[in-house]
One Martini backbone bead per residue (centre of mass of N, CA, C, O) as a GRO file, in nm:
protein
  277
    1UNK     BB    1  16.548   1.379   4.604
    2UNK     BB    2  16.651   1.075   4.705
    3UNK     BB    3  16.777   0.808   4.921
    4UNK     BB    4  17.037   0.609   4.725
    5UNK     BB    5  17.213   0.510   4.948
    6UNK     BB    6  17.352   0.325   5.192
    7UNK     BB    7  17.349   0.437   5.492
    8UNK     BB    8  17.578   0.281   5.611
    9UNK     BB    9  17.781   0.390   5.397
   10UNK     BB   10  17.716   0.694   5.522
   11UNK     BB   11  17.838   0.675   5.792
   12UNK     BB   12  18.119   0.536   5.734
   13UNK     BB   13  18.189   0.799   5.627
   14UNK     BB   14  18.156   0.984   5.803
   15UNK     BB   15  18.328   0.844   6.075
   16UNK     BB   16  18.585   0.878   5.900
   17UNK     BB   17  18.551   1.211   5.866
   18UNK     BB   18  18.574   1.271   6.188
   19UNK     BB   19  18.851   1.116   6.250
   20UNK     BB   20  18.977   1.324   6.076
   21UNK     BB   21  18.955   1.588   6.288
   22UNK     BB   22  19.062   1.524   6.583
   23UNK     BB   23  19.313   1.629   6.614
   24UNK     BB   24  19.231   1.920   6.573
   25UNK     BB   25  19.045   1.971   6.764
   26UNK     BB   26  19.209   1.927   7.023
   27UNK     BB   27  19.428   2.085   6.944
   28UNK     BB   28  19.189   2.384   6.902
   29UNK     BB   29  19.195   2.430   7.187
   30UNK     BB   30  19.092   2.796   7.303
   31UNK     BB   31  19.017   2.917   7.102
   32UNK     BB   32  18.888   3.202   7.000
   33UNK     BB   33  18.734   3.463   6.854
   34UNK     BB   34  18.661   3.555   6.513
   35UNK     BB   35  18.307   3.549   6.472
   36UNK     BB   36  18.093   3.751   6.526
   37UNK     BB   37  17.703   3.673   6.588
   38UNK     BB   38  17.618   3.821   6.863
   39UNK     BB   39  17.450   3.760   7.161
   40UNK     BB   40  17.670   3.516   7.273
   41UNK     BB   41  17.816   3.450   6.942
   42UNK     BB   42  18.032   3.264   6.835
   43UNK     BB   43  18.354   3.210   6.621
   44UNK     BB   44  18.617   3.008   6.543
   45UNK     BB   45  18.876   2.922   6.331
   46UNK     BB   46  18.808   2.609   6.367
   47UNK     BB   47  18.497   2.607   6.266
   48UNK     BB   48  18.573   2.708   6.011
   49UNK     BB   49  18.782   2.469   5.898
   50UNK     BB   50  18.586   2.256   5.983
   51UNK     BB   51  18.352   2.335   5.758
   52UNK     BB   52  18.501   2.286   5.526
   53UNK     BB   53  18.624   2.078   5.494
   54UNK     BB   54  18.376   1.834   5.570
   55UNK     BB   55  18.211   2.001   5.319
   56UNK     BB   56  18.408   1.854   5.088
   57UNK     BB   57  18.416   1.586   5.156
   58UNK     BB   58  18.148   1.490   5.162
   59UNK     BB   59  18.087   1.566   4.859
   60UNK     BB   60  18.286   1.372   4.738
   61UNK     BB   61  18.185   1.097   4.938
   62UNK     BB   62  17.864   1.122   4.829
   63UNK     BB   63  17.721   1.366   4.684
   64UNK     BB   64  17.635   1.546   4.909
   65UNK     BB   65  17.503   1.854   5.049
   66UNK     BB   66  17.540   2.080   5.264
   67UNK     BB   67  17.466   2.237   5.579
   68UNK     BB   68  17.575   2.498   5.796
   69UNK     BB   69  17.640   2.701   6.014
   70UNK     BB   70  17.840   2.938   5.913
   71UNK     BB   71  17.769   2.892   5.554
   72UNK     BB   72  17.563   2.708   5.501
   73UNK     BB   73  17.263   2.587   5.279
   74UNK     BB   74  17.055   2.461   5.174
   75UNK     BB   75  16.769   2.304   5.184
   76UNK     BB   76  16.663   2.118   5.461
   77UNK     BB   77  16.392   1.982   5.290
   78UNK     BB   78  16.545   1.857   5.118
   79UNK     BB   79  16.719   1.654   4.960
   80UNK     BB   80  16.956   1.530   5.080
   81UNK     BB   81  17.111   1.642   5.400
   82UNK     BB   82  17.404   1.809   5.547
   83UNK     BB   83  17.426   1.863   5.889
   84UNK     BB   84  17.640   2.130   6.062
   85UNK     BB   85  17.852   2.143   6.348
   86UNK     BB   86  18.208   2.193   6.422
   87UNK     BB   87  18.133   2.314   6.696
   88UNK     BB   88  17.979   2.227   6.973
   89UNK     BB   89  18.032   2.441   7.249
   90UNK     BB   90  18.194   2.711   7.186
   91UNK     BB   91  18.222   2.847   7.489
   92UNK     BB   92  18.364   2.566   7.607
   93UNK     BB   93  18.618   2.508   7.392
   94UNK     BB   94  18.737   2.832   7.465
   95UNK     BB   95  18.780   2.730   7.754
   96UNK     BB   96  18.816   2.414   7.823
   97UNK     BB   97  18.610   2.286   7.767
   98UNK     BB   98  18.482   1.920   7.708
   99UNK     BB   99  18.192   2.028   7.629
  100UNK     BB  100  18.245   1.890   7.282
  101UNK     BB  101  18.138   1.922   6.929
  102UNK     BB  102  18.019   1.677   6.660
  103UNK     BB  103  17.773   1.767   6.444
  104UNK     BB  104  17.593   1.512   6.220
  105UNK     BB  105  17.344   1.496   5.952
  106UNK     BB  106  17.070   1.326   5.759
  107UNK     BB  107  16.883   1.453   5.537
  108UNK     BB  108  16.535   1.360   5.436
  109UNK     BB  109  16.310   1.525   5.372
  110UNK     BB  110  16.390   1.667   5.700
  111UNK     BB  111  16.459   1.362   5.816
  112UNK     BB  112  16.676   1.206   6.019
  113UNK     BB  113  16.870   0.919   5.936
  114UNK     BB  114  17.125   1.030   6.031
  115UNK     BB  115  17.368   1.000   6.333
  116UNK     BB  116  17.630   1.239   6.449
  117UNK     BB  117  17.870   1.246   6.773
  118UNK     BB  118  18.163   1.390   6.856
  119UNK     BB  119  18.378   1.355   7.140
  120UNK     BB  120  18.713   1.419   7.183
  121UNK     BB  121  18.739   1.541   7.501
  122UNK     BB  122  18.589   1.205   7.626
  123UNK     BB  123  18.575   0.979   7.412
  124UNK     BB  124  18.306   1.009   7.238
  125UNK     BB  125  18.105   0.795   6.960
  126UNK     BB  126  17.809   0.880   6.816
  127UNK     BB  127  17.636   0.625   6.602
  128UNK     BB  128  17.317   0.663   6.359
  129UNK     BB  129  17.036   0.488   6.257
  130UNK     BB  130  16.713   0.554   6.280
  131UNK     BB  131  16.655   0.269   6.415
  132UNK     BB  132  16.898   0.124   6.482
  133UNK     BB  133  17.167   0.145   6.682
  134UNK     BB  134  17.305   0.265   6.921
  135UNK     BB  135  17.667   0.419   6.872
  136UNK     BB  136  17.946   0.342   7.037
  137UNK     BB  137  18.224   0.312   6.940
  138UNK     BB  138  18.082   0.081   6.712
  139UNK     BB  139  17.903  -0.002   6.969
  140UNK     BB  140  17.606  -0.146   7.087
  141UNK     BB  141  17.336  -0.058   7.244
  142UNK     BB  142  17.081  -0.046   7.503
  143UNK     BB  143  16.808   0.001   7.480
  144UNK     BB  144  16.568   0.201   7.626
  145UNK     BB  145  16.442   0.238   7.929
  146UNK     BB  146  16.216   0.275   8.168
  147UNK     BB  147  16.170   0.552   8.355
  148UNK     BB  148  16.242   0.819   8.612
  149UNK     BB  149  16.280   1.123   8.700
  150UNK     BB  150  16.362   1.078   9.014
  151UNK     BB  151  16.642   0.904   8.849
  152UNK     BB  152  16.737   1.132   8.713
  153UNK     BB  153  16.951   1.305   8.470
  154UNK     BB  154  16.906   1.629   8.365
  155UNK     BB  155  16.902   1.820   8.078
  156UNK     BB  156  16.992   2.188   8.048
  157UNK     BB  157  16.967   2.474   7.937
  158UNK     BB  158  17.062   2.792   7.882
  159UNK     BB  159  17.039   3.098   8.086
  160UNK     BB  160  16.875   3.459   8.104
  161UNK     BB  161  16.694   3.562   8.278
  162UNK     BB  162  16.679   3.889   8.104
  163UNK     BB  163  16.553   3.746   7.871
  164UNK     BB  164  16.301   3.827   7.582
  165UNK     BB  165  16.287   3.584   7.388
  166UNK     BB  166  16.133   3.327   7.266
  167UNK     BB  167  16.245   3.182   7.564
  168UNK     BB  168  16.263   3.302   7.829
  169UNK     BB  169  16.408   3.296   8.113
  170UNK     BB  170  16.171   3.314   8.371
  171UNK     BB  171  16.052   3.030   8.221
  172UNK     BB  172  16.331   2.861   8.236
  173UNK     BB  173  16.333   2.910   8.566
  174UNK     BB  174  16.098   2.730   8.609
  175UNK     BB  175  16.192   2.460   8.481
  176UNK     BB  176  16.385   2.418   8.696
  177UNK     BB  177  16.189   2.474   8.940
  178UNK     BB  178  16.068   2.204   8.898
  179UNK     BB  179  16.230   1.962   8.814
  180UNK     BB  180  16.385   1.982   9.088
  181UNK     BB  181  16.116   1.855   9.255
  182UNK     BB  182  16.203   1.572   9.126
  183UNK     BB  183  16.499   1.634   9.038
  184UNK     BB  184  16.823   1.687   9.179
  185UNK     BB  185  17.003   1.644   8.888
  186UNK     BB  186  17.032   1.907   8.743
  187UNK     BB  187  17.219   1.976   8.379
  188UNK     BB  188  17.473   2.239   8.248
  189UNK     BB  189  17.654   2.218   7.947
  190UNK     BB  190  17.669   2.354   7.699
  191UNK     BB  191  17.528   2.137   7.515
  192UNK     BB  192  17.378   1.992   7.326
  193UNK     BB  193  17.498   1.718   7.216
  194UNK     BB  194  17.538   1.627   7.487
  195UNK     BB  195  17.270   1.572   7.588
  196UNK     BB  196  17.145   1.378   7.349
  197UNK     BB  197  17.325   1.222   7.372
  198UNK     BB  198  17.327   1.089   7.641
  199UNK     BB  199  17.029   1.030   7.651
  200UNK     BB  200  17.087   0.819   7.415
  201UNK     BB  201  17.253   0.632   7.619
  202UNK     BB  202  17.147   0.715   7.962
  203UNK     BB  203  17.314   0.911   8.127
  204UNK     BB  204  17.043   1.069   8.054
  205UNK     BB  205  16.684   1.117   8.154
  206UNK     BB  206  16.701   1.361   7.969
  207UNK     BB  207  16.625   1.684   7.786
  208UNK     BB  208  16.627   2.046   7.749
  209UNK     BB  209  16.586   2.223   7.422
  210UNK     BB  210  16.534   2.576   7.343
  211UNK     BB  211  16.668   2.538   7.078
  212UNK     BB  212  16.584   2.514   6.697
  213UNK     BB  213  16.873   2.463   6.536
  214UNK     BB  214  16.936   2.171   6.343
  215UNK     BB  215  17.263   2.138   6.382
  216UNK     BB  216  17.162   2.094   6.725
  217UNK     BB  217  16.928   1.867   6.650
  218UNK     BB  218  16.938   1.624   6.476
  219UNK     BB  219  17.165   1.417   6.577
  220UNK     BB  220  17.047   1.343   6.839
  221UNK     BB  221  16.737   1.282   6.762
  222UNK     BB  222  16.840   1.049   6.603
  223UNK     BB  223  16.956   0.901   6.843
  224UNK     BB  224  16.718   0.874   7.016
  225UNK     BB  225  16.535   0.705   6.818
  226UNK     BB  226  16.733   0.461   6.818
  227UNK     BB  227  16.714   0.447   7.122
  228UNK     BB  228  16.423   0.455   7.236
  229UNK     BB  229  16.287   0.711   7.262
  230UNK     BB  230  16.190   1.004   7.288
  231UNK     BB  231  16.057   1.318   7.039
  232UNK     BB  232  16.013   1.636   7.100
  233UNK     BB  233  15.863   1.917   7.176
  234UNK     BB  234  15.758   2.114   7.471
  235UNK     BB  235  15.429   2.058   7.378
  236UNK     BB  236  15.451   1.746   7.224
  237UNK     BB  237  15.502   1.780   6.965
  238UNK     BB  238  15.639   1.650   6.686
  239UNK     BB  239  15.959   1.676   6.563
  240UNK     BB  240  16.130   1.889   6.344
  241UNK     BB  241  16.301   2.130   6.129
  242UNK     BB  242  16.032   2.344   6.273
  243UNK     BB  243  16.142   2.365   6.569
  244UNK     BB  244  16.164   2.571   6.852
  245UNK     BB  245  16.229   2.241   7.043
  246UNK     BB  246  16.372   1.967   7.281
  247UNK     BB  247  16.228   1.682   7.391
  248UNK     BB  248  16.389   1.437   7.564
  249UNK     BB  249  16.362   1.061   7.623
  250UNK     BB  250  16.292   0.830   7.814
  251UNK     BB  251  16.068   0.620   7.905
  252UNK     BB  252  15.869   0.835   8.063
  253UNK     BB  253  16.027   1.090   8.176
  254UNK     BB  254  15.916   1.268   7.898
  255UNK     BB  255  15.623   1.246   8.025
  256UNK     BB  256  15.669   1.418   8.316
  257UNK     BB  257  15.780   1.661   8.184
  258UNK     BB  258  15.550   1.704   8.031
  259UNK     BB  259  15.375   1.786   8.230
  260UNK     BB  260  15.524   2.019   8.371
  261UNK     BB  261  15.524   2.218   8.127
  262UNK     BB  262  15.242   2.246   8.098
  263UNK     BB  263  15.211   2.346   8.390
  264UNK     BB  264  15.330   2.658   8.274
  265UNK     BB  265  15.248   2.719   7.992
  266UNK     BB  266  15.318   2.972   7.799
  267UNK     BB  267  15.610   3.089   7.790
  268UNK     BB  268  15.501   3.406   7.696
  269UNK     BB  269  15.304   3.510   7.939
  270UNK     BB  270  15.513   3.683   8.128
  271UNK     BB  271  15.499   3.900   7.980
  272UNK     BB  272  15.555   4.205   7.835
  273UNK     BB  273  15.458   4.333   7.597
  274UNK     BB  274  15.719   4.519   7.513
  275UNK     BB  275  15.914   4.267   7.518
  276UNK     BB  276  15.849   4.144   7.271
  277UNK     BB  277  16.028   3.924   6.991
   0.00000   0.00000   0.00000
């Protein structure tokens, strides 16, 4: 299945729909958590609720099937399809910080066709067809400009020294530590979705996002690429829904980070044997 529908009208319609739970996500700043999911990962009954709703009116006003963070859904890279995240950076959420929000991707074959990220407890709203402008609150934005690392804030994930996953813990301490030479300015916002909607909007010259799931990066993606930014996975191939890694940034940045990057090897070589996963 390809998609048949004007995506203008598929975006107004998500934009609709997010508009329409602006209020719930706010009441319900603070949830605790509800189901646990893992180390360091829950979802609160506000997640479940909202990721209802949404994946409901979605396929009502659409006709096209969602895949959701919390209860799945199709493959997504099949035809058109909406993958959702009802909110992103759930454990600042929970604690009242304003870093969080949703994020709405519509996939066609699996690339990114459309992204929204709506933050409501800081009053922003980032919304994009793949090829651009970039929209805050309806308003188009200028495309980005080439900028360099070293006037730059970027963005980058949280780490766990102690952590022998995917992406270690001690490669993540090293990113840390060499982008810090060149940019005094690095910020862990604890939200994915925050960091690509700042750098696709320009608040942020980079984002270094370590996650792979698609509903934290799809919609960011989209952002990033419609405001004329570069995005990669985190060795420079091009991002993918089966990217392990997002490098994302404006013109230049992307560049330089990329290059600290290769610059540090392999995340996994300074493991211990016994420890990898």
């Amino acid at each position: 299945m390809s998609l048949s529908r004007d995506p203008q009208e598929l975006l107004a319609i998500a934009a609709e729909l997010l508009d329409g739970v602006h209020d719930r996500f706010v009441s319900g700043v603070g949830a605790p958590s509800a189901v646990h999911k893992g180390p360091d990962d829950f979802a609160t009954a506000v997640d479940l609720e909202l990721e209802k709703r949404l994946t409901g009116e979605l396929r009502d006003r659409t006709g096209i099937d969602v895949h959701g963070e919390e209860f799945g859904g199709p493959d997504l890279g099949s035809g058109p399809i909406w993958v959702l995240d009802p909110i992103d950076g759930t454990f600042n959420y929970s604690a009242g910080l304003p870093t969080a929000g949703i994020l709405l991707a519509l996939l066609d074959a699996g690339v990114p066709v459309l992204g929204l990220t709506w933050l409501p407890l800081v009053g922003r709203r980032y919304a994009a067809i793949a090829d651009g402008p970039l929209l805050e609150s309806g308003r188009p934005l200028p495309r980005l400009s080439r900028s360099s690392l070293a006037s730059s804030i970027v963005g980058m994930g949280a780490f766990n020294i102690d952590s022998h996953g995917r992406i270690p813990g001690s490669y993540r301490l090293k990113v840390l530590a060499q982008l810090s030479r060149v940019s005094s300015r690095i910020r862990i916002h604890g939200s994915i979705g925050v960091d690509l909607a700042f750098t696709a909007a320009g608040i942020l010259g980079g984002a270094v996002v370590f996650g792979h799931n698609a509903w934290d990066n799809a919609a960011g993606v989209a952002l990033v690429r419609a405001a004329g930014g570069v995005v990669t996975d985190l060795a420079g191939d091009p991002w993918t829904i089966d990217s392990g890694s997002v490098l994302a940034g404006a013109p230049g940045v992307h560049g330089e980070i990329l290059d600290i990057l290769g610059s540090l090897g392999d995340p996994r070589s300074g493991l211990e044997e016994g420890h990898a996963q």
